[in-house]
C-alpha positions in Angstrom: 82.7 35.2 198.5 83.9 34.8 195.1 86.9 37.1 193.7 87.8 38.6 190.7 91.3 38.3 189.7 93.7 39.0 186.8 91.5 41.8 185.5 92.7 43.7 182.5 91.9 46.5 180.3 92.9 47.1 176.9 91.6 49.5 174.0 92.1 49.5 170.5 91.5 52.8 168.7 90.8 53.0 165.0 91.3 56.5 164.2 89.7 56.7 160.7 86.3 55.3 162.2 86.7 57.3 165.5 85.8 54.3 167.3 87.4 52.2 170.1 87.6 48.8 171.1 87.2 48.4 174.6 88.1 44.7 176.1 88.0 43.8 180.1 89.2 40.5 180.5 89.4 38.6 184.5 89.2 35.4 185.9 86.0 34.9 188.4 87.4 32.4 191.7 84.1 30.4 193.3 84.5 28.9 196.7 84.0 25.0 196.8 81.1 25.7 198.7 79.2 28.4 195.9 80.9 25.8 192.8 78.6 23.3 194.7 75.8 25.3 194.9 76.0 26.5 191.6 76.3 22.7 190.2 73.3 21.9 192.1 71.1 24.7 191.2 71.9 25.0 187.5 69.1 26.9 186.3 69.3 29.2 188.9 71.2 33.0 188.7 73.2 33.0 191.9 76.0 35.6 190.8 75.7 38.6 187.9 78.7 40.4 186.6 79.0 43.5 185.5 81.7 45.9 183.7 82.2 49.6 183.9 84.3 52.0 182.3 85.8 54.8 184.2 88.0 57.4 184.3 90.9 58.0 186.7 91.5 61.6 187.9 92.5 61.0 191.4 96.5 60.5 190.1 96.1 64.3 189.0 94.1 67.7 189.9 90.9 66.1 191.1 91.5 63.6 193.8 88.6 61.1 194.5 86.9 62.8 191.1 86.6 59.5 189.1 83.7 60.2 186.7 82.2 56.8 185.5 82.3 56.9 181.0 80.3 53.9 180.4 79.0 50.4 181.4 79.2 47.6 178.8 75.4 46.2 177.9 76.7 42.9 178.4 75.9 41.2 182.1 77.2 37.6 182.7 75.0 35.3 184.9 76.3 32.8 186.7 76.1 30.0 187.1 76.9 29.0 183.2 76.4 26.4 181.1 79.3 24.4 182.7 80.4 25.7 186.4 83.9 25.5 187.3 86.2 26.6 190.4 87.5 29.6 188.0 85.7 31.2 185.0 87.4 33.5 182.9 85.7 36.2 181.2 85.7 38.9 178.5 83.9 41.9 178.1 83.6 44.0 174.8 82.2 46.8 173.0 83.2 49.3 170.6 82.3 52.6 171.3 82.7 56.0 169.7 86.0 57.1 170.7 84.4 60.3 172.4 82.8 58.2 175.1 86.2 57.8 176.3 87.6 61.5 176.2 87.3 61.7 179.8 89.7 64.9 180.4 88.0 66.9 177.1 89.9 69.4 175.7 92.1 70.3 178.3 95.0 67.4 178.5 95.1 65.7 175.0 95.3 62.1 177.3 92.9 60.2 178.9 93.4 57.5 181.8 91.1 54.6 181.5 90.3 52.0 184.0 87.7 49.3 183.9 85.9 48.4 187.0 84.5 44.7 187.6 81.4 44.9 189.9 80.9 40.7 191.1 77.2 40.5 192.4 75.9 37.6 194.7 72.3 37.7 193.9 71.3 35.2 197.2 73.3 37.5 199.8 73.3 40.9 197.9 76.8 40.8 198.8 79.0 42.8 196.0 82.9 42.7 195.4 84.6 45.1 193.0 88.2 45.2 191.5 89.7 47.6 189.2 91.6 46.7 186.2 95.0 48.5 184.6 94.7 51.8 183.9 95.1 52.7 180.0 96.9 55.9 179.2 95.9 56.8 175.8 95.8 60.0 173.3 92.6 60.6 171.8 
């Protein structure tokens, strides 16, 4: 099965808009098996990638209490326009910086992790890696 590798999470906050700028960037590994399928059935959607946002509790008071914040609109289908052995991808989206308050009022920080869900649409097969986790003051 393919594997998701090199995935990152970064946020960019603009406080005077109370927005933030959420960007999950990864590299997508095909076996030479599924890059041949995939150049030989080019219309086709074999995989579909999809990006969460999530917060991480489990490193404090509520072990195994992950609460999921938000999943990007955006779901890449593959394969593209030009297949290759190793795709690297980018999700964003600005959100209102509230969406990502994931401890409230409680502890003034929030710890932010994306979560790459990797779909193979003709085995049902899924893989899933987490990204860094952002610490960040809201």
């Amino acid at each position: 099965m393919a594997s998701i590798t090199n995935p990152k999470l970064s946020i960019e906050r603009d406080r005077k808009r109370k927005t933030a700028k959420i960007k999950v960037t990864a590299k997508i590994k095909f076996t030479s098996l599924e890059l041949c399928l995939m150049k030989s059935c080019e219309k086709a959607k074999l995989f579909k990638l999809k990006c969460e946002i999530w917060g991480d509790d489990e490193r404090f008071l509520e072990v195994g209490k992950n609460d999921k914040l938000y999943t990007i609109p955006r779901v890449i289908y593959f394969p593209d326009s030009s297949p290759s052995g190793t795709e690297t991808i980018t999700f964003t989206d600005t959100v209102g910086e509230g969406v990502l308050d994931e401890d409230k009022w409680w502890r003034p920080k929030d710890e932010i992790f994306g979560k790459l869900k990797l779909t193979n649409l003709l085995t049902g097969l899924t893989s899933s890696r987490d990204t860094n986790v952002v610490i960040d003051k809201y």
